[in-house]
N, C-alpha and C positions, 0 to 999 in steps of 0.2 A: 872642251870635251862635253860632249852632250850625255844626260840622261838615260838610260832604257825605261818607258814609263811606264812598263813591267816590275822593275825593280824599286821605282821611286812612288807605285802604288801600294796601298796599306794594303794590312793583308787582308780583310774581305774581298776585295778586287783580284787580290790574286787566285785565291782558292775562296770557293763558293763554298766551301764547306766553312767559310769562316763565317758568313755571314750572319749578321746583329751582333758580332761581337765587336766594341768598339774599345779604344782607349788605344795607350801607347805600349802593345805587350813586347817581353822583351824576346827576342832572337837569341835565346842561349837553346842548346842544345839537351837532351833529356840527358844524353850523355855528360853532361857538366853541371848537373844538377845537385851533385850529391849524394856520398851515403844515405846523410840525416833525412833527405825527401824519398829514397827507397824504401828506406824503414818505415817513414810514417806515412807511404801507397799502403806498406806489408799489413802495419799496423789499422788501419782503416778497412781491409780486407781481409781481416784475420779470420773472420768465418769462411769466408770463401775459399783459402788456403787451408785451412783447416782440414775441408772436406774436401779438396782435392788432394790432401796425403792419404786422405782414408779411401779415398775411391781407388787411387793410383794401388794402393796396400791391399785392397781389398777386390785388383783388379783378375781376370784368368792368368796373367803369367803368375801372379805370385798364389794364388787359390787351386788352381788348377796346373798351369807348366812347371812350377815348382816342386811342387808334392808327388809329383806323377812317377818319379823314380821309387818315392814309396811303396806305391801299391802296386808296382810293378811284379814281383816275385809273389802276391797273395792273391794276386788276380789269376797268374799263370798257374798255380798251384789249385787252386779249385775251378778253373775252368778246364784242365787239361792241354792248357794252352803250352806253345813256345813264347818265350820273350821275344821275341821280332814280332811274332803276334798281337801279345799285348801292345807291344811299343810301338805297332800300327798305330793308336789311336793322337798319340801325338803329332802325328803327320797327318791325320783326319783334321786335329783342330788347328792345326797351322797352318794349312792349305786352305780350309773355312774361310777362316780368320783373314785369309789374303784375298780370298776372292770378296770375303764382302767391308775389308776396310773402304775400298773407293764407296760403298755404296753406306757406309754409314757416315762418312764424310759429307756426301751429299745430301743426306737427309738432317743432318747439322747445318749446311748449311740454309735448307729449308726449312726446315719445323725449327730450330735452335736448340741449341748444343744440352740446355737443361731437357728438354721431352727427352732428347736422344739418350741422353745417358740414365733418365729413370727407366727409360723398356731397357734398354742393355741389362742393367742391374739386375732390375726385375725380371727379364728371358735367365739371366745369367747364373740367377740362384734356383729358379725353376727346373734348370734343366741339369743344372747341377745335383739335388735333389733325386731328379730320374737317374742318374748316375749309377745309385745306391739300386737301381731294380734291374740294373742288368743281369742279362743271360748267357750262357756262351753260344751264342749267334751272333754271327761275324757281320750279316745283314741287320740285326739291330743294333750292332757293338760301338763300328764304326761309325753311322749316322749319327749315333747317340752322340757322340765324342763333336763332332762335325758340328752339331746344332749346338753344343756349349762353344767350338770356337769362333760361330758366327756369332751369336753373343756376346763374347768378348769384345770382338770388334767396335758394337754399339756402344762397351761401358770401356772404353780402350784409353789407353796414355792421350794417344792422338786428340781424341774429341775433347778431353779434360784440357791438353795444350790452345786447344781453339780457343776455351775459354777461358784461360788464361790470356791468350792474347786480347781476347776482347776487353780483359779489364784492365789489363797491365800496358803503358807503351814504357816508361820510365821505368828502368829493373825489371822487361819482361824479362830476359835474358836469366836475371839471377833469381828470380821466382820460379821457372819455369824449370831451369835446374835443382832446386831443393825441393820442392814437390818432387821429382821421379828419385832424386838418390834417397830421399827417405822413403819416398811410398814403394818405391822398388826394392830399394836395399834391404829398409827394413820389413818388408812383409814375404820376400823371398829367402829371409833369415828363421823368422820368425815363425812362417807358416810351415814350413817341412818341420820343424821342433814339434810345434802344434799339432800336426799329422801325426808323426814318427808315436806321440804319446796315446794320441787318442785309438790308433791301432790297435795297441795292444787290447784295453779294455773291448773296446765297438767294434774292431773289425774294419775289415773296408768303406762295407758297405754304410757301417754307423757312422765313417770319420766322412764320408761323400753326406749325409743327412744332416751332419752338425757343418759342418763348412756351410754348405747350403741356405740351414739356418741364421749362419752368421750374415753371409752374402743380404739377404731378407730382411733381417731383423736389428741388424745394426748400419749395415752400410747403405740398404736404400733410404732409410727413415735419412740419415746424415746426407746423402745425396741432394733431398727434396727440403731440408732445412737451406742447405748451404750454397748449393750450386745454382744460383739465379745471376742471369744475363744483366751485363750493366745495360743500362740506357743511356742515350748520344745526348750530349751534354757539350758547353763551350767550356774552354778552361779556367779554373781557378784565379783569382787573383793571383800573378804572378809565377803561374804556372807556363811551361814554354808551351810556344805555337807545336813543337813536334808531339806535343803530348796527344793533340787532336790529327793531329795529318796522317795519314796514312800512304803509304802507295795508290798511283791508280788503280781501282777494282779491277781484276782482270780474270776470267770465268778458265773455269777448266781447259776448252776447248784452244780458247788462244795461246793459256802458261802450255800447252802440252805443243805447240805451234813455234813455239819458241825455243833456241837451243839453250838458252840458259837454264831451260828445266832440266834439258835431257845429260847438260854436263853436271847440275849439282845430284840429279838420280843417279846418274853412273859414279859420281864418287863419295857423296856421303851413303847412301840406302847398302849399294852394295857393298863399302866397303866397310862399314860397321857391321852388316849382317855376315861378311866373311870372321871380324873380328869376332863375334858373338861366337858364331860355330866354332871356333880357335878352342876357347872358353870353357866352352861344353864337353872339350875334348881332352883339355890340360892331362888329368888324368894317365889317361890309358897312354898320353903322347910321352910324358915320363918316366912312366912305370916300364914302358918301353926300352928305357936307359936304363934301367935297375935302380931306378930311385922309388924309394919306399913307398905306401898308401897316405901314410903319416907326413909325409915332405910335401907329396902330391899336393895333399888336401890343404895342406900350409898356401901353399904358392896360390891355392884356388882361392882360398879366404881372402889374401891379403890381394888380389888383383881384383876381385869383388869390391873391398873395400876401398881401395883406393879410386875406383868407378864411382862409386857413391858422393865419394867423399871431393871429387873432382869436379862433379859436377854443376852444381853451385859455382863455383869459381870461377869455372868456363864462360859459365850464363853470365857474372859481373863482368867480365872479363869480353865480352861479345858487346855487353851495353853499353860499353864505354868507345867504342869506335866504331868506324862508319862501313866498316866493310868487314868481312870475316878473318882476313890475314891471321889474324892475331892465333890461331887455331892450330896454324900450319904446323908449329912448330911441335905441340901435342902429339902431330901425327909421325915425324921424325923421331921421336922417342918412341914411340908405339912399336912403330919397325925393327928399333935396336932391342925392344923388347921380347917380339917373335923370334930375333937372331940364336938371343940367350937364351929362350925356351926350346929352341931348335938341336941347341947347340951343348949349352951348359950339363954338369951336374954335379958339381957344387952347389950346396944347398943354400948357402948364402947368396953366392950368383944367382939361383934361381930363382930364391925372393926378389932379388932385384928387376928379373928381368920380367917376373909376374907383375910388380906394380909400375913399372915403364908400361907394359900393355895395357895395365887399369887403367893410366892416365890415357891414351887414344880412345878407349871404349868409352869411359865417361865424357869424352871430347864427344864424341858421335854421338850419345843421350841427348848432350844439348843440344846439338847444332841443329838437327834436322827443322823441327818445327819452329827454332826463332829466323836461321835464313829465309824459310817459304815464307813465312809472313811478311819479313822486311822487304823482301825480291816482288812478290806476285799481291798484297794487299791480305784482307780478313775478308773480302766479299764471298768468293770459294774456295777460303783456306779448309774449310772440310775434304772439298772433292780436290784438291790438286794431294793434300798431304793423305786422302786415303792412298792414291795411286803411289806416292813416294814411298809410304810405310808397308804398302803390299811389298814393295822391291826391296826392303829389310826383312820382310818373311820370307821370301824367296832365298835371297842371298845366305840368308837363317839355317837354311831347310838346305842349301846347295853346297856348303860347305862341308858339315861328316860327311858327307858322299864323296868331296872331293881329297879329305883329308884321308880318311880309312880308303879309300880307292885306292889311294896314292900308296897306303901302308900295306896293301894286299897285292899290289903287283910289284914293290918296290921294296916291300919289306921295309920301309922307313916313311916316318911324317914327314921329314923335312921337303920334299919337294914340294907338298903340299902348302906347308908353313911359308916356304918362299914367296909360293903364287899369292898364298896373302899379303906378305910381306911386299911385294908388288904394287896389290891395289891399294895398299893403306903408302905409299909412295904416290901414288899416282892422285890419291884423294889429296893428300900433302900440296903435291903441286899443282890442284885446280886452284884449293884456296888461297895460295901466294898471287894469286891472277884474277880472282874474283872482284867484277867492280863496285864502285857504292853504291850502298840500299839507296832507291829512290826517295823517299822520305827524308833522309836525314845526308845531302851532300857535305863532303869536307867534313864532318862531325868528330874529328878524332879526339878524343882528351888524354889529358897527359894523364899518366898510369900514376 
């Protein structure tokens, strides 16, 4: 039997990225590396993680998408406005926000992920700030809103995920998850509390000045401490060869050339931003069955929480094998859980069926940004996952429409609840089909 002398050459010869690294390293996998070496990546990079909880926490969904339901009725109240009016402006910065995620992605990954996210910060508390001087003029209302959700984009999950990948390969997966359910969870808990109190005393217009001030004065200084670009470096003693390897670099143009982009765009982007709208709706979609404000908001908490608290888990759970499979099943619960909020109203059933749906949404937090890097490289992981994560705002933004459409000519959620219930099926069975990350073939480790 003959040799392949592909295989029987060291790894400099094989990958030029190895080069001047010499000795006998070993071929274990990142995935079979251990907790105790995740911890002490985490442990090593504690500053860096540090401030990407605070960025994440500190970012427009929880600063601004979170709170916004506060100032909703004080807005409408001294400007003379309608609530559909006011609640224009959340579809100003969500639409923003879509059109220029691919374009902050791309400037990530030109100038690097640290410049990008001090201007974000720094546009993001700026205009936040201007917030507090609005008028009721619709022509300065909604731009105003507009220019804070292109902003966001700059200081976004997305560009903070990039770098995270650039420093993590071992436990990106479970880093990259507890960064968002803490900075998400806990600053979209946190912040409407924060809000709701500072109203009363300040006003809107004060709680829009001090948020501002925070964004400013606490989160960019931590930004510009914490958030620096690793440098390329060979591996550690006895650190595995995947720790350096990467995917081929593969540019926007081509990952968009490719149908692997366009089947993981149609079922993670869209089908967590169906989930998400679900979410936002729980509410009204119960209350609709004669279940209390008090039950409601129960079922909302604990499907929040269970998101949060998911996703971490998902992320170790992703780094341990070689392909995404492992997810699917996440998403099969998710579906029984739209059934029982469709369906149920038993309040016990519908705690249940609220956090069966936590568990698929915090599936979807992870997954987007650890697949695009394992599938397509970190060369233009900026501009391939801007374009993914616009197609979560969209899906975001296209769901009430499609849920309350469905309740206005139908007089009920559930056909609506189906159609999602659908795509979170249909997301399910891409990932039982999805093949092995380039980087890391065969890598499965035992659970």
């Amino acid at each position: 039997m003959t040799t392949d002398p592909a295989i029987a050459a060291p790894p400099s010869a094989r990958d030029p990225r190895l080069s001047g690294v010499t000795g006998n390293m070993p071929r274990e996998s990142s995935a079979s590396s251990g907790r105790p070496a995740i911890v002490a990546d985490g442990l090593r990079n504690a500053p860096l993680l540090a401030g990407a909880v605070a960025g994440t926490l500190l970012g427009t969904t929880p600063t601004l998408g979170a709170v916004f339901g506060i100032f909703l009725v004080p807005i409408a109240t001294e400007f003379g406005w309608s609530r559909t009016q006011v609640a224009g402006a959340f579809s100003a910065m969500a639409v923003a926000a879509m059109i220029f995620y691919p374009v902050a992605g791309r400037l990530a990954d030109r100038f690097g992920t640290r410049a990008v996210l001090l201007a974000g910060f720094a546009l993001q508390g700026v205009f936040t700030l201007a917030l507090s001087r609005l008028i009721p003029n619709a022509a300065l209302y909604y731009p105003a809103f507009a220019l804070a959700g292109a902003a966001g984009a700059l200081s976004s999950n997305m560009v903070i995920a990039k770098l995270l990948s650039q420093r993590f390969d071992r436990g990106r997966g479970f880093w990259m998850g507890l960064v968002g359910g803490i900075g998400n969870g806990v600053g979209s808990i946190l912040l409407p509390i924060l809000a709701a109190s500072l109203l009363v005393g300040h006003g809107w217009r004060g709680t829009f000045v001090i948020i501002g001030c925070i964004v400013l004065l606490v989160g960019l200084p931590i930004i510009w401490l914490t958030m620096k670009e690793p440098a390329s470096r060979p591996p550690a003693a006895g650190e595995p060869v995947a720790a350096i390897l990467s995917p081929p670099e593969i540019g926007l143009g081509e990952a968009l050339r490719r149908p692997l982009f366009w089947v993981i765009f149609s079922a993670v982007p869209i089908g967590g931003g169906f989930l998400t709208g679900v979410f936002m709706n729980v509410a009204p979609m119960l209350q609709q069955r004669g279940v209390s404000l008090e039950q409601a908001t129960s079922v909302i908490a604990l499907f929040a929480a269970v998101t949060v608290l998911w996703e971490p888990l998902v992320g170790y759970m992703l780094d341990r094998t070689s392909r995404p499979r492992c997810v699917a099943p996440f998403y099969f619960l998710a579906v029984a859980g739209l059934l029982i909020l469709a369906n149920a109203t038993h309040f016990g059933v519908l705690l249940l069926g609220g956090g069966l749906a936590g568990i698929g949404l915090g599936a979807e937090f992870s997954v987007l940004p650890y697949v695009l890097s394992r599938y397509f490289g970190l060369g233009a992981m900026g501009a391939i996952s801007g374009v993914a994560f616009a197609g979560v705002l969209g899906a975001t933004a296209l769901a009430p429409m499609l849920l309350n459409g469905g309740f206005d000519m139908l007089g009920s959620y559930k056909p609506g609840v189906y159609v999602v219930a659908g795509c979170i099926l249909y997301t399910a069975t891409v990932f039982l089909f999805l093949d092995t990350y380039p980087d890391r073939p065969g890598e499965d480790a035992a659970a």
